[in-house]
C-alpha positions in Angstrom: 0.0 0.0 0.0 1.3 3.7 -0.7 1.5 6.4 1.0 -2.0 8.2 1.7 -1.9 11.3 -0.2 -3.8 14.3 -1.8 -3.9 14.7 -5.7 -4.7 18.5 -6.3 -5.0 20.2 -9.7 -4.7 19.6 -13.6 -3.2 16.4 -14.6 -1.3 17.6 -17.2 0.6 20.5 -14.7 3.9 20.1 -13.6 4.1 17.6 -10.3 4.9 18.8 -7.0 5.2 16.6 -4.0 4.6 18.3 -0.7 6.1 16.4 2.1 5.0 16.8 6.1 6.9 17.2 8.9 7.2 15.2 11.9 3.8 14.7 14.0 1.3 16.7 11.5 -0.4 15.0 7.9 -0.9 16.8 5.0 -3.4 18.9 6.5 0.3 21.2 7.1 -0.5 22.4 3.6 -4.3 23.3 3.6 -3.6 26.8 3.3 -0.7 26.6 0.6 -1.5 23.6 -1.6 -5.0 24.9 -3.1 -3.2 27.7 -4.6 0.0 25.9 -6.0 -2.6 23.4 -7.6 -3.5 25.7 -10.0 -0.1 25.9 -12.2 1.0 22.6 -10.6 -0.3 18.6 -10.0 0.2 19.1 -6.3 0.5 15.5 -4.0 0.5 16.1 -0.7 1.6 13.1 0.9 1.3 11.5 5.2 4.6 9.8 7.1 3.5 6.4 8.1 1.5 6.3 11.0 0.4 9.8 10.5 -2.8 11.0 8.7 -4.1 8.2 6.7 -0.7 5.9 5.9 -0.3 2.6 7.0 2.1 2.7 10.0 3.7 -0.6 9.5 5.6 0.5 6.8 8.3 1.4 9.1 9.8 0.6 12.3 13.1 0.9 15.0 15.5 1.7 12.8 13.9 3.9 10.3 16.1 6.0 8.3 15.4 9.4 5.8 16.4 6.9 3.1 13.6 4.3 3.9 11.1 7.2 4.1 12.4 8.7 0.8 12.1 5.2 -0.8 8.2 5.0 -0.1 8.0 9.0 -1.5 9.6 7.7 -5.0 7.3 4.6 -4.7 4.0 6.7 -4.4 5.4 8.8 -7.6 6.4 5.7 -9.4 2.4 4.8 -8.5 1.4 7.9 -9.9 3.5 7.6 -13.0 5.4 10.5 -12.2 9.2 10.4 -12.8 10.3 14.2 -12.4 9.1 16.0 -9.9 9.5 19.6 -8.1 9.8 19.0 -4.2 8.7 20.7 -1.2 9.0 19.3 2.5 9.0 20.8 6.0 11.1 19.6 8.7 11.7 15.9 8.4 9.5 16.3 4.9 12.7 18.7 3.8 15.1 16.0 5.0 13.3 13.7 2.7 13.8 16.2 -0.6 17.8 16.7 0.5 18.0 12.9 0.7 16.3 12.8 -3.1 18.1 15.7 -4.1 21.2 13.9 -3.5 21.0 10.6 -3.7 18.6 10.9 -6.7 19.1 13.9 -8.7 17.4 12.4 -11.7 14.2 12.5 -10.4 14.4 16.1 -8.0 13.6 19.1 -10.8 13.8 21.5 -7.6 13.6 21.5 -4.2 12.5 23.5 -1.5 13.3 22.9 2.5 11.4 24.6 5.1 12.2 24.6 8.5 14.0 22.2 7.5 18.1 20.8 8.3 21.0 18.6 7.5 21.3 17.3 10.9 18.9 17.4 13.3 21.3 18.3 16.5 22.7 15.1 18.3 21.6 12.0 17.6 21.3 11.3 21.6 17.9 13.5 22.3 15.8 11.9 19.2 17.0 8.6 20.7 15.4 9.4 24.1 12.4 10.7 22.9 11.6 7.5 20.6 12.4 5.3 23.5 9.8 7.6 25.8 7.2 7.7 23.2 7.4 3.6 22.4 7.0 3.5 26.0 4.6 6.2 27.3 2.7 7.2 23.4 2.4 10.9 22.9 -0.1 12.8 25.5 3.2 14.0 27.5 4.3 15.0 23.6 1.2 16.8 22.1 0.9 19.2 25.6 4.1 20.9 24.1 3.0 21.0 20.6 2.1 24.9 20.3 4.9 25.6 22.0 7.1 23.8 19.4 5.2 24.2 16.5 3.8 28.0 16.6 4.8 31.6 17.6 2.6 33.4 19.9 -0.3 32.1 20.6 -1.4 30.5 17.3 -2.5 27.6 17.0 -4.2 24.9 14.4 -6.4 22.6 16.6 -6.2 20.5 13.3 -2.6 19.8 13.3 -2.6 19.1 17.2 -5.5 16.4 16.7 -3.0 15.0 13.7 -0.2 14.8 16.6 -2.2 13.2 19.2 -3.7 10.5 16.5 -0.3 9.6 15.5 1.3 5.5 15.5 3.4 6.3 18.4 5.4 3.3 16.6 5.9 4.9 13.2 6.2 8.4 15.1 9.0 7.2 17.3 10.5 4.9 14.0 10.5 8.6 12.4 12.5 9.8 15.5 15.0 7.4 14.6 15.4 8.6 11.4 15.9 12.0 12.6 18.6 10.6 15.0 21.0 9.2 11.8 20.0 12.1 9.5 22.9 13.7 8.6 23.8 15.2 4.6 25.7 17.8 5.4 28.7 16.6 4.0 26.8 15.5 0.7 25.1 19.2 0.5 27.7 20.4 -2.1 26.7 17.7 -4.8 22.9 18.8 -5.2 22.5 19.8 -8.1 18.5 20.6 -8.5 17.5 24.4 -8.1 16.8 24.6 -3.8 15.4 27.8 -2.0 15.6 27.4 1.8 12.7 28.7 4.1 13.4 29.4 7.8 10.9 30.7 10.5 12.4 33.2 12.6 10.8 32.4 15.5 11.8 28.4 15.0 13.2 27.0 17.9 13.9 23.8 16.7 15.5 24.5 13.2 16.5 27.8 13.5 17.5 30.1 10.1 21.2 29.2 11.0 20.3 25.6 10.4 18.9 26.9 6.9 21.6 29.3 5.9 24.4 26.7 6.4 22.6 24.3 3.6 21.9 27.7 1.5 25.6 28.5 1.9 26.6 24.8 0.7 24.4 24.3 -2.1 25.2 26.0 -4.8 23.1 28.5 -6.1 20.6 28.4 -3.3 18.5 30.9 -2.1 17.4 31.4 1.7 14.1 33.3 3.0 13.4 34.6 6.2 9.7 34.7 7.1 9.3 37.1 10.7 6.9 35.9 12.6 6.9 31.8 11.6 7.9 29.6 14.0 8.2 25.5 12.7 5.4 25.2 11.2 5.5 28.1 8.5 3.5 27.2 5.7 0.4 26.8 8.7 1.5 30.1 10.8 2.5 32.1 8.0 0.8 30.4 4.8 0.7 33.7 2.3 4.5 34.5 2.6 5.8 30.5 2.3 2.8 30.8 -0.8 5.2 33.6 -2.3 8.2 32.4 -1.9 7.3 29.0 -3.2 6.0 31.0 -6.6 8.6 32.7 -7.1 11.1 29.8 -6.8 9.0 27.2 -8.9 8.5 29.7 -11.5 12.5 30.1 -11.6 12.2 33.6 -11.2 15.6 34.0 -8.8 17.3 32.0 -11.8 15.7 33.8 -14.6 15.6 37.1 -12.9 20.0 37.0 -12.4 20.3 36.1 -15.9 18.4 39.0 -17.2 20.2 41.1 -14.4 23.4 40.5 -16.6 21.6 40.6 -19.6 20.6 44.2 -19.0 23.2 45.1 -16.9 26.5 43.2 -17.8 28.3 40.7 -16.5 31.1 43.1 -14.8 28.4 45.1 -12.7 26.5 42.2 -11.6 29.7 40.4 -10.5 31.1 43.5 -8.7 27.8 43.7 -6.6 27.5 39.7 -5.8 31.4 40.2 -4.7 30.3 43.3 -2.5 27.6 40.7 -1.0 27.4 40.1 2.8 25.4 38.2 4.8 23.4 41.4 5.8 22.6 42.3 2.2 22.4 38.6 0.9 18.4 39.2 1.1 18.5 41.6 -0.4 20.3 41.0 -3.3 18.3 37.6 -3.6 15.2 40.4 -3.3 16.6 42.5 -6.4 17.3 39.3 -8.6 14.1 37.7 -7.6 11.5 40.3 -7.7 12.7 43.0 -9.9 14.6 41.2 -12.6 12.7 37.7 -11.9 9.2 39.3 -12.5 9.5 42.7 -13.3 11.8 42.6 -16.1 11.1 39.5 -17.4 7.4 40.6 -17.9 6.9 40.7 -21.8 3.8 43.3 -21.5 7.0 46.6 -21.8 10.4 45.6 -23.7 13.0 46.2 -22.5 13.4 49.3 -24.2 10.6 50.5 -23.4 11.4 49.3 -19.8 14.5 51.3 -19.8 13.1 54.9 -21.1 10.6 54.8 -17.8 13.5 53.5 -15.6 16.0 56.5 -16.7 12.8 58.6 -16.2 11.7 57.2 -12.2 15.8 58.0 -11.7 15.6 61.1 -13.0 12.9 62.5 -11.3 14.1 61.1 -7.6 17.6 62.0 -8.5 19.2 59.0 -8.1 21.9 59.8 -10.1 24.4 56.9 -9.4 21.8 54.3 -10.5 20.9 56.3 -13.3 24.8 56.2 -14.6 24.0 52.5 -14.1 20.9 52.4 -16.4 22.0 54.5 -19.4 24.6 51.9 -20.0 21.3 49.3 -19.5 19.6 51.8 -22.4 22.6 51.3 -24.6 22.8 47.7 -24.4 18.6 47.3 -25.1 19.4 49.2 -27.7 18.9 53.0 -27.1 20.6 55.5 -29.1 22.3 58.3 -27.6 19.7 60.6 -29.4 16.9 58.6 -27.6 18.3 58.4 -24.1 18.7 62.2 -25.2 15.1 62.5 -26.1 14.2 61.1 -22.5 16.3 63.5 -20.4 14.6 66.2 -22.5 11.2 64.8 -21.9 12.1 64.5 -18.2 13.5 67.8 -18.1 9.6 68.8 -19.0 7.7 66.6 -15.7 10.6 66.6 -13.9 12.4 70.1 -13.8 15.2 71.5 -15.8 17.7 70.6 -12.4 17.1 67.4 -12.3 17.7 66.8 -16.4 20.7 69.4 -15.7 22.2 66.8 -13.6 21.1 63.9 -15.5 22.4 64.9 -18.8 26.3 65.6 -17.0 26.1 62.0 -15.8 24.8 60.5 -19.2 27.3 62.5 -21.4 29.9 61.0 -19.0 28.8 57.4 -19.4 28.3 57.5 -23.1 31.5 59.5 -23.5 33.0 56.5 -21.6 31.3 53.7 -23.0 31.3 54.7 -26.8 32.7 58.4 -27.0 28.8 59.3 -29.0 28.0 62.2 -26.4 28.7 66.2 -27.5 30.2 69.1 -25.3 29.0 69.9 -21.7 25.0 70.0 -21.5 25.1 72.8 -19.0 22.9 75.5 -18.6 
């Protein structure tokens, strides 16, 4: 028998797995999966024991492999080869252990709350022995506390924990225990955005930004206010973030970054990145050149006559040295980027254009010796 599971949306969409974490069922994603299933064939899937899967699929001894093993097995069922991934907590330990261990089949991955070890080994132990011994009432009375900020709460998820195997649950403890990629992190290969909670006390955003930092080309978001549970506490920003990354707008958006703005400027800035300005960078690249630029309602020349214009106007005049060389290479002409300053000069004031013609005639001068003598007035 597989894994009980959820089939939202079209057929014919793109699949995405959604995996649980530890304690909860699919339920997790009740305020995030109805939206993804309209571009995507969303399958929400339960851990053994949890929700409606067959708990004897497991036992002591459990490892993230044997859990990942069932996941392909329900997609194999499905007749679903490729797949994007998604997983929270031990469901994100499942989609590293695909990611690495079976690239082939991972098209992107996403890890919320989420870590490549799970602290030591020793505490996981303990609880699985006090759980096959006790069950989980002494478990669930701590559930808000590690699950939620504040004083949410999502009775649903609560009832989930309480209902749980406390064999399979204690089986997934195990697995927690031996989980460790964190050696294995560099080989991933699939596209991976990393969601942390800020409020998380059990896999804090350090636990996230290690795995960002050793994957390459991942991207990390923080969500204020999240604790583990984040697509439940905070469902409209892990909805967002999820869009963004399965629509490959932080990939798409840095290649048109260099696109418009060249290889040399975007490299300068990346090598100028910090781990205070990391999110914002990912910010620029994901949202303004990931969904802004790449929007094909403007070109791009169009897009960079009303960008010289904004810069113009608020007098931002060492981004606007930036975007004439942008205008040149989507393929203004001196006389047009011309044209614009003296349109801007109009709705903007004869300053501002003042100061905005000294720093294109410097650019062009420098980049392609077209400009005239001094525009001064």
């Amino acid at each position: 028998m597989t894994l009980h599971h959820l089939l939202e949306g079209p057929a014919s969409a793109p699949p995405l797995l959604l995996g649980p974490s530890l304690g909860t069922s699919y339920a997790l994603w009740d305020g995030v999966a109805p939206e993804l299933a309209v571009s995507h064939r969303v399958v929400r899937w339960d851990l053994p024991g949890h929700g409606g899967s067959a708990a004897g699929r497991i036992g002591p001894g459990t490892t993230v492999g044997d859990l990942a093993a069932l996941v392909l097995e329900l997609a194999d069922s499905l007749g679903i080869e490729r797949f994007a991934y998604a997983g929270v907590s031990l469901g994100g330990a499942v989609g590293l252990h695909l990611a690495v261990h079976h690239p082939e089949r991972v098209a992107s991955l996403a890890a919320l709350c989420s870590s490549a070890r799970f602290g030591d080994p020793e505490p996981w132990r303990e609880r699985a022995e006090r759980v096959r011994r006790e069950g989980l009432d002494w478990l669930v009375e701590s559930a808000g506390a590690r699950w939620f900020a504040g004083d949410f709460t999502v009775p649903r998820l609560v009832r989930d924990h309480r209902e749980a195997d406390p064999e399979a649950y204690a089986a997934c403890c195990d697995a927690l225990a031996a989980f460790d990629l964190t050696d294995r992190l560099p080989e991933i290969v699939a596209p991976t955005l990393l969601v942390a909670g800020r409020e998380d006390p059990a896999t804090p955003p350090a636990h996230l930004r290690r795995i960002a930092d050793a994957v390459p080309g991942a991207a990390l978001v923080e969500i204020p206010g999240a604790s583990h549970l984040a697509p439940a506490q905070c469902p409209e920003a892990v909805l967002a973030a999820l869009r963004a990354h399965l629509s490959g707008a932080p990939r798409r958006g840095m290649e048109v970054r260099r696109e418009v703005l060249g290889d040399a400027h975007v490299d300068r800035a990346q090598a100028r990145q910090t781990a205070f300005t990391a999110r914002f960078q990912d910010f620029i690249s994901r949202y303004a050149w990931g969904e802004i630029w790449t929007d094909p309602t403007l070109t791009r020349r169009e897009r960079s006559m009303i960008t010289v214009t904004a810069l113009v106007a608020h007098g931002h005049y060492d981004e606007l040295a930036m975007h004439v060389r942008a205008a040149r290479r989507n393929g203004l002409t001196p006389d047009e980027i011309g044209a614009v300053l003296l349109q801007s000069a109009v709705y903007c004031g004869v300053p501002a254009a003042n100061s905005a013609f000294a720093v294109a005639q410097r650019v062009l001068a420098e980049e392609t010796g077209e400009a005239g003598k001094s525009a001064e007035g």
